[in-house]
Backbone bond lengths (Angstrom), bond angles and torsions (degrees), N, CA, C in turn:
res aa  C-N    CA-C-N  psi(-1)  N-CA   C-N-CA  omega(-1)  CA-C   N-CA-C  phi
1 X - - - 1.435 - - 1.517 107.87 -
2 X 1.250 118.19 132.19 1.524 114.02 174.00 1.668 100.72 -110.26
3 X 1.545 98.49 156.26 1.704 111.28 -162.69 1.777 91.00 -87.96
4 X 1.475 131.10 127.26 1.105 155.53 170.39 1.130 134.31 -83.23
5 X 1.821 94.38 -27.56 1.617 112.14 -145.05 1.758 93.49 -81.58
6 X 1.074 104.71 -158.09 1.574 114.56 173.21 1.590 107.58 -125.29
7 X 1.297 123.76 10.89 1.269 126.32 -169.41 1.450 108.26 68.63
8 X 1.487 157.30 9.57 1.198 139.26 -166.08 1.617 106.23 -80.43
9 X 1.646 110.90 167.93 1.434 106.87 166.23 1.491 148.65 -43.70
10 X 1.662 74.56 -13.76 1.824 88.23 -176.92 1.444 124.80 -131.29
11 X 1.695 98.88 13.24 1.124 143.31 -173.35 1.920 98.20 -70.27
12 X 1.869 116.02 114.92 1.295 87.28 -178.39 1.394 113.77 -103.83
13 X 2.043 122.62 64.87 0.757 117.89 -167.63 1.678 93.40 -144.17
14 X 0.764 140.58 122.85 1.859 118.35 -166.78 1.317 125.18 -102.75
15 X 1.532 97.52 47.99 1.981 114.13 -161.11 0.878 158.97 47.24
16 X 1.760 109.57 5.14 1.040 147.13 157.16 1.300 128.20 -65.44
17 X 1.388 158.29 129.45 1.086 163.96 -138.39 1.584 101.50 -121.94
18 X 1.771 101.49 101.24 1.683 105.17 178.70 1.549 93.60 90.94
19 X 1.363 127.63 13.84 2.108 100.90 158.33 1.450 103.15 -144.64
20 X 0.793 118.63 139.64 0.874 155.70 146.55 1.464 106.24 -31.26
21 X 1.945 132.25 122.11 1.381 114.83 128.50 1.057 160.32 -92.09
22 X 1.345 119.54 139.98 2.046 127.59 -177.97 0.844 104.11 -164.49
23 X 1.919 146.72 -57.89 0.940 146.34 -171.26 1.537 115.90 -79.74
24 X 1.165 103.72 112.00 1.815 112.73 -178.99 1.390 93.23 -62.50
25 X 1.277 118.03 131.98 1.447 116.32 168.95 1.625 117.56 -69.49
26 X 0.935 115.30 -15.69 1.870 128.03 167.89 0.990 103.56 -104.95
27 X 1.540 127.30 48.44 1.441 122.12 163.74 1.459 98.06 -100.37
28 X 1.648 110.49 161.77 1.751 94.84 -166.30 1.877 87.83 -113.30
29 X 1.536 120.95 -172.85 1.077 98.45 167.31 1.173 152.27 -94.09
30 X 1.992 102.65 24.12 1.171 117.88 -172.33 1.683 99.36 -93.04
31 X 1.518 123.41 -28.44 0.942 134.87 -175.37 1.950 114.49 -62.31
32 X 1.949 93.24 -40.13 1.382 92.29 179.27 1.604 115.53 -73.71
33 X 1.169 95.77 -31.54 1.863 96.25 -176.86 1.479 89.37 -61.52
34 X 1.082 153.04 -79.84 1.169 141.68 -90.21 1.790 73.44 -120.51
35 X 0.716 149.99 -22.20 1.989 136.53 133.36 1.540 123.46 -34.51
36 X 1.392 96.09 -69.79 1.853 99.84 169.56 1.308 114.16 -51.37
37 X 1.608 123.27 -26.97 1.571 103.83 -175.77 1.734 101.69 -107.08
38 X 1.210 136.70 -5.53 1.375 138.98 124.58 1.289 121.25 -15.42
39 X 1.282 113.47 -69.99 1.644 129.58 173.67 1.403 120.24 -68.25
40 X 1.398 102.80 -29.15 2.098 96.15 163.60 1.212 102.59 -86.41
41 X 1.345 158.24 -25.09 0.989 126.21 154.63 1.281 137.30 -52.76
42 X 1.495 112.37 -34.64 1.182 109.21 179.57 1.493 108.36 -84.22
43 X 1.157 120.61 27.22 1.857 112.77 -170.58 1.176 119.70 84.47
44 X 1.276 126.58 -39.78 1.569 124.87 -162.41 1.182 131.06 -55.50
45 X 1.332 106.51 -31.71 2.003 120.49 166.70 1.495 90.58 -84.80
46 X 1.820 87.85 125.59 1.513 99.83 156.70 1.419 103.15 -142.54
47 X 1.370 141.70 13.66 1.699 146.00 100.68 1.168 103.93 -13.13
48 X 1.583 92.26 140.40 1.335 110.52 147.72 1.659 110.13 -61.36
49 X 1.403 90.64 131.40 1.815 93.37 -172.10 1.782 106.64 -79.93
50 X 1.237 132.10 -19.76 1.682 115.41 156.44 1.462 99.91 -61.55
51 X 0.603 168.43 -81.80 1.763 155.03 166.55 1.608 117.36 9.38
52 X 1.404 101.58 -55.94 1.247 118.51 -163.99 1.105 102.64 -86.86
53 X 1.403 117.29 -48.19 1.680 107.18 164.21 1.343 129.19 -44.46
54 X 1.400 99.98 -53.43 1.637 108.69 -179.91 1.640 98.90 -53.96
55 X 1.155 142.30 -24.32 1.336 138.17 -175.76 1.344 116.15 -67.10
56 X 1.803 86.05 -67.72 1.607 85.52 178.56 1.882 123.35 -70.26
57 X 1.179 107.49 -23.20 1.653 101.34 161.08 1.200 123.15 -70.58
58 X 1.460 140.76 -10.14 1.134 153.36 -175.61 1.831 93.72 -83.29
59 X 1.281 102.99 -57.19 1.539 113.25 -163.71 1.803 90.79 -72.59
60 X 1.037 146.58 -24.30 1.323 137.03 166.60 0.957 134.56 -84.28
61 X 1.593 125.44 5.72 1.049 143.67 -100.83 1.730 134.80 -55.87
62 X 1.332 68.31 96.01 2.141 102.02 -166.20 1.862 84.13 -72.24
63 X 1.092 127.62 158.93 1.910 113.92 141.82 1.769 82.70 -130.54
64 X 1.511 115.91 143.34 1.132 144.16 -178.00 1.769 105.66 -141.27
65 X 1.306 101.37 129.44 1.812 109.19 145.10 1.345 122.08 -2.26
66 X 1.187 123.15 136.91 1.849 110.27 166.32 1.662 92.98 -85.73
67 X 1.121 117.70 -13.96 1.468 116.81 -162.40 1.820 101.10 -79.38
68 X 1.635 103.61 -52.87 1.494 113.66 165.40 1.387 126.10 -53.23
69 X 1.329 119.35 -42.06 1.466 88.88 172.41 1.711 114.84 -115.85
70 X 1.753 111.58 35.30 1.132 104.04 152.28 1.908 121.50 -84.33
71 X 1.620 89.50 -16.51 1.844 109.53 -178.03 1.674 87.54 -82.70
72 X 1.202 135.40 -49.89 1.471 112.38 172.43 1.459 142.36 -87.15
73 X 1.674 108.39 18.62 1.382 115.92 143.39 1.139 124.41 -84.88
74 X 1.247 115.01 -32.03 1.544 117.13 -173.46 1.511 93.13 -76.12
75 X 1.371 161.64 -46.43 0.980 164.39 90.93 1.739 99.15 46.21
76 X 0.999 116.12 -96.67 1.601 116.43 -178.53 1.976 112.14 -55.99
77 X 1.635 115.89 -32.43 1.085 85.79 175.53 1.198 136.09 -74.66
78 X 1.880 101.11 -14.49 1.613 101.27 168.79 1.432 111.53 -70.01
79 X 1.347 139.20 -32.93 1.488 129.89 -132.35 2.237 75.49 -98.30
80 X 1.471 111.63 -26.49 1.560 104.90 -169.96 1.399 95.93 -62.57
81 X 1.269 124.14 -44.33 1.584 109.07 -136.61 1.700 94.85 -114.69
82 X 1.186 126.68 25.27 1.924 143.72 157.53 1.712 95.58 -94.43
């Protein structure tokens, strides 16, 4: 993907060349969980959300366990779907 956008606020490209924006890069990882399980409620994850985690911590760049945030998807998919 090449970046198009112009960088603006509402710009869905965040001026960077090759990313994509959503993930605040100073998002911590209490901030991302509690996004990913935001977004399963509303439908929007239809990934497996350890996937999606690993994404968005990658894109913030969190590095976590595969072990940790497979224990904190399963974690949000119960607390999403109660």
């Amino acid at each position: 993907m090449t970046d198009t956008g112009d960088g603006g606020a509402n710009d869905p490209f965040d001026g960077n060349d090759e990313l994509v924006a959503g993930t605040d890069p100073d998002a911590t990882p209490e901030d991302i969980a509690e996004d990913v399980r935001h977004d399963i409620q509303l439908g929007h994850v239809q990934d497996d959300v350890s996937h999606v985690l690993e994404e968005r911590f990658e894109e913030a760049g969190i590095k976590a366990r595969p072990e940790e945030v497979d224990d904190l998807a399963e974690e949000i998919e119960r607390e999403a779907s109660s």
